[in-house]
C-alpha distance (Angstrom), angle and dihedral (degrees) to the residues before:
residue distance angle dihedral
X1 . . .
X2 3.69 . .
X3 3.73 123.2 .
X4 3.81 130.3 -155.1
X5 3.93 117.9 -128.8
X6 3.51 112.5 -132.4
X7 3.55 108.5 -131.8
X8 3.87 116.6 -112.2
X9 3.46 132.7 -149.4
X10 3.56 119.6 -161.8
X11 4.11 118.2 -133.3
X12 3.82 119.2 -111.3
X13 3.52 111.1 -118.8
X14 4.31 108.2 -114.9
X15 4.10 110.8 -148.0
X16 3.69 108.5 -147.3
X17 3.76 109.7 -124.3
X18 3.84 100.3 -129.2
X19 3.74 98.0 -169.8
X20 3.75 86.9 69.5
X21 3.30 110.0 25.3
X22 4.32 93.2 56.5
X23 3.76 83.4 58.7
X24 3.66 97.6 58.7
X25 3.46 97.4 38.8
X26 3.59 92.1 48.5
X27 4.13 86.2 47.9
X28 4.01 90.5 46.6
X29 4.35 94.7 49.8
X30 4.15 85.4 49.9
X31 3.55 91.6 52.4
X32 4.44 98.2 42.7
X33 3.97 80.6 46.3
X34 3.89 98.3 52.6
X35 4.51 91.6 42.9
X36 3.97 80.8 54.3
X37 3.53 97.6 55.7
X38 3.92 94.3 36.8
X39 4.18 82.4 49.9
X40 4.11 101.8 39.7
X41 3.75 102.4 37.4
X42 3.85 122.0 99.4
X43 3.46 118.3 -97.8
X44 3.86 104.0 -105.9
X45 4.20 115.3 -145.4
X46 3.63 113.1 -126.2
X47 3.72 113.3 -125.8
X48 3.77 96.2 -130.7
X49 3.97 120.2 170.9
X50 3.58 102.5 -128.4
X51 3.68 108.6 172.1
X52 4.09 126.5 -7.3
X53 3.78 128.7 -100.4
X54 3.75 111.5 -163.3
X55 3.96 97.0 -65.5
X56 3.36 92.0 -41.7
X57 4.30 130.9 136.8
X58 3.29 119.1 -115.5
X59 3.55 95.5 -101.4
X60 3.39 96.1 49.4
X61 3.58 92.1 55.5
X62 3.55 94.8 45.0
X63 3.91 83.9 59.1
X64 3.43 100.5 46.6
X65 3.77 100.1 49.0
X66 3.94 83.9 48.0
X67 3.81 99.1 56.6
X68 3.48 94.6 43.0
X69 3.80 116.5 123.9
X70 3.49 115.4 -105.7
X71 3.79 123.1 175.9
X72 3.74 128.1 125.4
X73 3.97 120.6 29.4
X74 3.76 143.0 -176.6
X75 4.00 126.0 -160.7
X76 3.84 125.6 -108.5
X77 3.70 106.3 -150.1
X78 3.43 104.0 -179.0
X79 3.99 138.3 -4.3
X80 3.78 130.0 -160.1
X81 4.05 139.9 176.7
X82 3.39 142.8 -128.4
X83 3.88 124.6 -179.9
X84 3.81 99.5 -49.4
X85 3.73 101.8 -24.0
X86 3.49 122.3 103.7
X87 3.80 110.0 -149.4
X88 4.14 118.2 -165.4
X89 4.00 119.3 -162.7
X90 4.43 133.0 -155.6
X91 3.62 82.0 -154.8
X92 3.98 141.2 42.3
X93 4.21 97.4 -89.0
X94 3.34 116.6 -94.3
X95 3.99 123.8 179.5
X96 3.54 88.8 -149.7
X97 4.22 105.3 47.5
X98 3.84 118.6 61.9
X99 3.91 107.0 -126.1
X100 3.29 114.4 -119.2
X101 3.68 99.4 -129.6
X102 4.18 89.1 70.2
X103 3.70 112.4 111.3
X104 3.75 91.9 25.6
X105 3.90 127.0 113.9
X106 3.80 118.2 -107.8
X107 3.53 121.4 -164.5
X108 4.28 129.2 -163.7
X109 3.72 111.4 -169.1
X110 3.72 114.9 -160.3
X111 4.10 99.7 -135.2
X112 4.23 81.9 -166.5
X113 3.81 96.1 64.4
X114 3.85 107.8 5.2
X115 4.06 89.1 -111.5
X116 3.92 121.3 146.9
X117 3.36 135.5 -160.9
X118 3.53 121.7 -160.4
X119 4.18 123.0 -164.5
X120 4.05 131.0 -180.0
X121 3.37 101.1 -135.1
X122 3.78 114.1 -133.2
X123 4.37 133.9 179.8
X124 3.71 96.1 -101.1
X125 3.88 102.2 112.2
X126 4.12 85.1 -141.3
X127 4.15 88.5 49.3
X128 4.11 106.4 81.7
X129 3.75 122.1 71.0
X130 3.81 112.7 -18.4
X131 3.94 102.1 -153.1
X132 3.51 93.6 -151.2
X133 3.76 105.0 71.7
X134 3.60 96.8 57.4
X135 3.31 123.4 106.5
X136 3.71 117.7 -137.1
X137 3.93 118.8 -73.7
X138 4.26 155.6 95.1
X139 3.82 101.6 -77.1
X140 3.79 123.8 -167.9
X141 3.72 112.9 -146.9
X142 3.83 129.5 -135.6
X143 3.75 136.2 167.4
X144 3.72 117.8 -156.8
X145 3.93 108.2 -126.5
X146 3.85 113.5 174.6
X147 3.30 95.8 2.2
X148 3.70 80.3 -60.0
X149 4.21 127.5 131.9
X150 4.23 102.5 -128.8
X151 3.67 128.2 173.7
X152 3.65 119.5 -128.2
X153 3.67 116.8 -131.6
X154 3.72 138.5 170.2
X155 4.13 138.5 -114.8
X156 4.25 85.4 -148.9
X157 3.65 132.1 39.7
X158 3.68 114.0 -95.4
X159 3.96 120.2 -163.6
X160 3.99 102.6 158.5
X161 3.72 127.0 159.0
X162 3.79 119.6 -163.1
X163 4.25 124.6 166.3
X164 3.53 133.5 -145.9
X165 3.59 130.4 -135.2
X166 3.79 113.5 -66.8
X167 3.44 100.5 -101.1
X168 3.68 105.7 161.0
X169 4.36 109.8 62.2
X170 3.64 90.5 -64.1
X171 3.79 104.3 -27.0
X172 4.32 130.3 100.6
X173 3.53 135.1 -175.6
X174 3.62 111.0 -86.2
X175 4.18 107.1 -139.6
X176 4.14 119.0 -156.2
X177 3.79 109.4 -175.4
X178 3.93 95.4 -156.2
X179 4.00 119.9 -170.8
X180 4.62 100.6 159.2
X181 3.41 124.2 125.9
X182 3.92 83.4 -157.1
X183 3.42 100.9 63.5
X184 3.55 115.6 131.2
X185 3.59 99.0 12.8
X186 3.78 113.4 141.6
X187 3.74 100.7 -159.4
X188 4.02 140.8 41.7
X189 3.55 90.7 -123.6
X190 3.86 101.5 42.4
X191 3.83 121.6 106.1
X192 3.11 127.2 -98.9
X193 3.74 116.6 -100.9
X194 3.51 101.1 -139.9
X195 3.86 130.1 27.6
X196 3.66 98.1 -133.8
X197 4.23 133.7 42.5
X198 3.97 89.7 -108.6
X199 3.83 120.8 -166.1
X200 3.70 118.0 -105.4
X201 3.80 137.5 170.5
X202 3.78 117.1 -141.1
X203 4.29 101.2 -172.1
X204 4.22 106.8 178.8
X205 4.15 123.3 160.6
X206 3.36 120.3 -134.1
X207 3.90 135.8 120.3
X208 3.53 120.3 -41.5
X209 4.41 111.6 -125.1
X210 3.59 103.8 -108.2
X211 3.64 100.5 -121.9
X212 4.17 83.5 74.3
X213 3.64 110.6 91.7
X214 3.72 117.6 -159.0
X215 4.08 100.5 -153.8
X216 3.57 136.4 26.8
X217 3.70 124.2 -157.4
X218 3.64 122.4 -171.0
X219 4.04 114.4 -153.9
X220 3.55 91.4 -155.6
X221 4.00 124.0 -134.6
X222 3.98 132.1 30.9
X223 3.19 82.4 109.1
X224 4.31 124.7 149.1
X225 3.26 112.6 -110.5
X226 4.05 108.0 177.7
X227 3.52 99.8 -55.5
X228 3.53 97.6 -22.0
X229 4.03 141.8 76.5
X230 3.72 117.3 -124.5
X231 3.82 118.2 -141.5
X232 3.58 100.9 -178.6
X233 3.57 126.2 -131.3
X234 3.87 117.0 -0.4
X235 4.02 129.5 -165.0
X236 3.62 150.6 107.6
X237 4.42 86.6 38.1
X238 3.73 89.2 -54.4
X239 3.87 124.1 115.5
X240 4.21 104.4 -170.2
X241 3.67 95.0 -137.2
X242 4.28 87.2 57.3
X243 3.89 85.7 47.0
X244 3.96 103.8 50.9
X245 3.55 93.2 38.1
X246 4.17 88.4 53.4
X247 4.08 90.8 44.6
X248 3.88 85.7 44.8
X249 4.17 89.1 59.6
X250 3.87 88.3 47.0
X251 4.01 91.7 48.8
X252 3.98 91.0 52.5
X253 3.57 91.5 54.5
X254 3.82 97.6 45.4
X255 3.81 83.7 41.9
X256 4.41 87.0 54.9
X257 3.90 89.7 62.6
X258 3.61 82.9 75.2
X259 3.49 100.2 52.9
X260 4.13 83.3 -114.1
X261 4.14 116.4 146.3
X262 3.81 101.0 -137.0
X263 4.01 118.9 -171.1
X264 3.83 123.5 -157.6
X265 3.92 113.2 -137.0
X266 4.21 83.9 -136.1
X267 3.70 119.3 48.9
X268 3.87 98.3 -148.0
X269 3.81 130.2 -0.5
X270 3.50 96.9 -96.8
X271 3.91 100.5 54.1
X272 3.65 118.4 112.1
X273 3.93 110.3 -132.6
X274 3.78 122.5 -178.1
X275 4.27 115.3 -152.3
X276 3.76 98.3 -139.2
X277 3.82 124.1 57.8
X278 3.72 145.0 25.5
X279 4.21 107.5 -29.3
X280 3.48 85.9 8.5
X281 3.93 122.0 123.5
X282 3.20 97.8 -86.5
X283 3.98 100.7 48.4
X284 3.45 87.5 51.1
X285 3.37 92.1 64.2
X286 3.38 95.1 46.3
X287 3.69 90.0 45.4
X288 4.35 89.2 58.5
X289 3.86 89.8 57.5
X290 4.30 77.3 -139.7
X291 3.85 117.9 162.4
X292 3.44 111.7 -142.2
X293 4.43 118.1 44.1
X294 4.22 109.1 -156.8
X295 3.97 113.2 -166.2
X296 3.35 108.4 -161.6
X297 3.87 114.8 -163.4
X298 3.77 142.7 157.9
X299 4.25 127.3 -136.5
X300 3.46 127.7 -133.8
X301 3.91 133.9 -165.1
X302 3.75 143.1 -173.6
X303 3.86 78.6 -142.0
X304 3.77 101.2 83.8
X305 3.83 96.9 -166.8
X306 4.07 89.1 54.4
X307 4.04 109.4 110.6
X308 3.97 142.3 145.4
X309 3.74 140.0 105.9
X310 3.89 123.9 -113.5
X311 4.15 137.1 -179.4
X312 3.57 114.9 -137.2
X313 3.77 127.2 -165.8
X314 3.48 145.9 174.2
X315 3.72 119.6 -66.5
X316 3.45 99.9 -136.1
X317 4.18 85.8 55.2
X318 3.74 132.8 85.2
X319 3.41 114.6 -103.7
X320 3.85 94.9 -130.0
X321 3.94 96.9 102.8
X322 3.64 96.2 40.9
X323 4.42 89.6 48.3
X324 3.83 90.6 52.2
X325 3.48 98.3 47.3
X326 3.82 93.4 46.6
X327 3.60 90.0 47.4
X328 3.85 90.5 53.7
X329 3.76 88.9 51.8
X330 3.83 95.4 51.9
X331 3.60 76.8 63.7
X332 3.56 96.1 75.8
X333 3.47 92.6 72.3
X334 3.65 128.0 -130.7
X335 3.90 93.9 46.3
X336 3.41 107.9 97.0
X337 4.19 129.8 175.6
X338 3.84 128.9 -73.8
X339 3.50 95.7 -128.9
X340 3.68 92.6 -108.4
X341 3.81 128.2 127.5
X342 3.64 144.6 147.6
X343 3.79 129.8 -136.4
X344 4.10 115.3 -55.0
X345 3.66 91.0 10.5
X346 3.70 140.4 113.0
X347 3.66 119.1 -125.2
X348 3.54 118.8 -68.6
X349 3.64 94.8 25.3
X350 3.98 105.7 107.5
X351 4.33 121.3 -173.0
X352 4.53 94.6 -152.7
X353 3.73 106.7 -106.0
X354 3.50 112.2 -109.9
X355 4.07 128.9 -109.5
X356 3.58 119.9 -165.5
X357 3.80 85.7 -9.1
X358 3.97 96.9 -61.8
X359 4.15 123.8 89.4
X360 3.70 109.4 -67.9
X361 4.09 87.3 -146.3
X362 3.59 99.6 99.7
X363 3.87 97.7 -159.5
X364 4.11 86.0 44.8
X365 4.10 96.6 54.4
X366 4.10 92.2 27.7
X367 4.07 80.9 62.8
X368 3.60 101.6 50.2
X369 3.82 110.3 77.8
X370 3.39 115.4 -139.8
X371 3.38 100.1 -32.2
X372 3.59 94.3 77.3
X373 3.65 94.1 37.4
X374 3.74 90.8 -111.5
X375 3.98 110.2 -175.2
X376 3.78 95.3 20.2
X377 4.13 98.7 91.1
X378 3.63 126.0 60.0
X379 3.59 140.0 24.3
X380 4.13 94.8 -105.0
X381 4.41 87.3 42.6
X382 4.21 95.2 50.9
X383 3.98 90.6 39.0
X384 3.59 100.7 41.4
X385 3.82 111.9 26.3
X386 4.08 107.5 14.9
X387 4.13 87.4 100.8
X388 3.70 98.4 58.7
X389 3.99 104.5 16.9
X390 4.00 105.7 40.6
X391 3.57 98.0 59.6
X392 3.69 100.2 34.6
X393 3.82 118.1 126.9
X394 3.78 86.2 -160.3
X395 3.68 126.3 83.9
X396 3.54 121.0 -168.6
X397 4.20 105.8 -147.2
X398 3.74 103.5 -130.6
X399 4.06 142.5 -166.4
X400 3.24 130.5 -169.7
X401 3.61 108.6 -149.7
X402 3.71 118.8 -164.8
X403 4.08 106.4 -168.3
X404 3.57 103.1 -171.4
X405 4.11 151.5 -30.5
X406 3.90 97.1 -91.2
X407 4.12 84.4 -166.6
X408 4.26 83.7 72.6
X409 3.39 120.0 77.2
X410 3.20 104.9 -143.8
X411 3.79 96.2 53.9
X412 3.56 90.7 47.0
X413 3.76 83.6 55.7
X414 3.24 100.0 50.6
X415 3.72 88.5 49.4
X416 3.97 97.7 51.3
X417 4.33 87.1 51.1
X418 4.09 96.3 43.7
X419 3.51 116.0 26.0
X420 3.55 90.7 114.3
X421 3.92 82.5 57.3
X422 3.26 94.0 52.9
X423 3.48 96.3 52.8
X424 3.42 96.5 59.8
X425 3.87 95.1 37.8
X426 4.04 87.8 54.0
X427 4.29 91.3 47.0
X428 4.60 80.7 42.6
X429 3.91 94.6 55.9
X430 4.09 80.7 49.3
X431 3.95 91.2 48.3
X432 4.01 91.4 56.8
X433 3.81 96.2 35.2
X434 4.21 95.3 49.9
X435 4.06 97.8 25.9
X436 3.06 100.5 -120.2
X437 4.13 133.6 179.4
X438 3.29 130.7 -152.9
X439 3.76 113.2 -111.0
X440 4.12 112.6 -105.6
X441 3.38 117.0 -103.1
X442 3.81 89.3 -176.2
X443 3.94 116.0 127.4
X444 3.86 122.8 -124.1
């Protein structure tokens, strides 16, 4: 049998060029060694500040809010505001229930300085914790329950900012309501450093954004009526919609001497403003985040001897705003009271009577938020201001201030000779109620 040879070539032999080859390999060790360290070494946390405790580093306040005693607690189920008072709730709000946390002792201790404050709570929706008095600082917060100190803590995350007035040439305290067990962690997969979403109160001063008003004055009238525009009461020259637009002007300037940003529910004395719905009076208010709502308003009667002035406020209010501003009005001189009072008042000082168990003062409930069921009664309230006003955790705290009878003559007299003095008497009784300075006009 014969075979064929296959024919074989030998291989040529290929020299490895050194000088570039030492290079690469050199290049391609550097590179394996630096993906192994990148895949092999511990993740490291970074130390990122994510909120601020008192002055403190993040460490620091990592450690504090971990060593912290916590033992007994009670549930806040809802909070709410009105003007500068922060009010905290056991129980969803409800007009109509007292909450079981009024009469008991609440307690903020500042974790900065060691300070407390203690406060009785009481049923006044202006009578909890009024944000402005405290001084800057981290506070725990306890109620006492059986003579027992328990931290309140919350089913649902809270992070909510509110301000205060500015106070302070320009500036305001700054208010986080804080209820996350996460707070302060650094990293996704760090634990949490506390086993519960305890209540805290983070107070720090600084200025206030400028889309936050600080008052709100309503020039009442101009309003549509049908196909109409009301202008109030009308006599002696004097048409009431002209009048409380002109002492509005004079208010916001008094008001500026204390560094305050006041807003004007029309924007000239000719516009025509509805109360209820969107850009009406009302949503403006809303809309300027502002503190404090001031109706002013004139009477009228077919009763031509009929005069006085008189501050009315919400019934389920103290009266202590609405007395100091009257009192500063008396001041004026030659005003004097209507007569008219409600229980534990002097005269002049009227609580709004109540319909269906809520303020019967539309402008006075339709201000408050949700904790004066604001959008919840009427046809004109649910259609035109349920969107903005029912759910609102912000009440504005309102009077209605009714400065005289412009159908008697000598009210109408006084008005003509001392509105200026009025003005300033009105923005006064504000200055002692609030505590408020005038802003420096000193020169570095």
């Amino acid at each position: 049998m014969t075979y064929s040879r296959r024919n074989y070539v030998p291989k040529k032999r290929r020299h490895i060029r050194w000088r570039v080859a030492l290079p690469l390999l050199i290049l391609l060790a550097l590179i394996l060694y630096s993906i192994g360290n990148i895949l092999l070494k511990p993740k490291e946390i970074i130390e990122e500040v994510t909120y601020t405790v008192c002055d403190y580093s993040q460490a620091k306040a990592q450690t504090t809010l971990h060593d912290l005693t916590y033992g007994e607690t009670v549930e806040v189920k809802d909070y709410l505001y009105y003007g500068e008072t922060l009010n905290l709730y056991s129980s969803v709000y409800n007009t109509a229930s007292k909450d079981s946390f009024v009469g008991k002792t609440l307690i903020l201790k500042n974790i900065c300085d060691g300070n407390e404050w203690v406060y009785m709570l009481n049923s006044t929706i202006d009578g909890q914790i009024p944000l402005e008095e405290l001084d800057p600082g981290f506070y725990e917060i306890f109620i006492t329950q059986d003579l027992v100190r328990k931290r309140l803590v919350s089913a649902d995350v809270i992070n909510d900012t509110s301000y205060t007035l500015r106070r302070n040439n320009g500036n305001g305290k700054i208010v986080d309501l804080i209820a996350n067990k996460d707070l302060l962690k650094s990293a996704v997969d760090q634990p949490s450093l506390m086993d519960q979403n305890y209540l805290f109160l983070r107070i720090t001063e600084g200025p206030i954004p400028d889309e936050v008003a600080d008052i709100y004055i309503d020039a009442a009238h101009r309003s549509k009526n049908g196909n109409s525009v009301e202008t109030g009461q009308s006599a002696f020259d004097m048409i009431e919609a002209e009048e409380t637009y002109k002492l509005a002007l004079l208010m916001k300037t008094e008001f500026a001497k204390y560094g305050l940003k006041t807003v004007i529910s029309r924007n000239d004395e000719s516009e025509v403003v509805s109360s209820f719905g969107t850009d009406g009076r009302l949503h403006r208010a809303y809309k300027s985040k502002a503190k404090y709502y001031i109706e002013l308003q004139m009477n009228g009667s077919t009763n031509a001897a009929q005069r006085g002035t008189q501050v009315i406020y919400s019934s389920f209010a103290s009266n202590r705003v609405a007395t100091i501003v009257f009192k500063s009005l008396m001041e004026t001189g030659d005003l004097v009271s209507t007569g008219n009072y409600s229980k534990g008042n002097i005269s002049g000082v009227v609580a709004s009577l109540k319909d269906s168990g809520l303020d019967s003062r539309p402008v006075i409930r339709e201000s408050g938020g949700r904790i004066l069921a604001a959008g919840t009664i009427g046809k004109l309230s649910i259609s035109g201001n349920a969107s903005f006003a029912a759910k609102s955790r912000l009440g504005l705290q309102a009077l209605t201030i009714e400065y005289i009878y412009l159908s008697n003559a000598q009210d109408a007299a006084v008005w003509k000779a001392k509105m200026n003095l009025i003005a300033e008497n009105t923005v006064a009784g504000y200055v002692k109620a609030l505590r408020l300075n005038a802003v420096s006009t000193a020169t570095p």
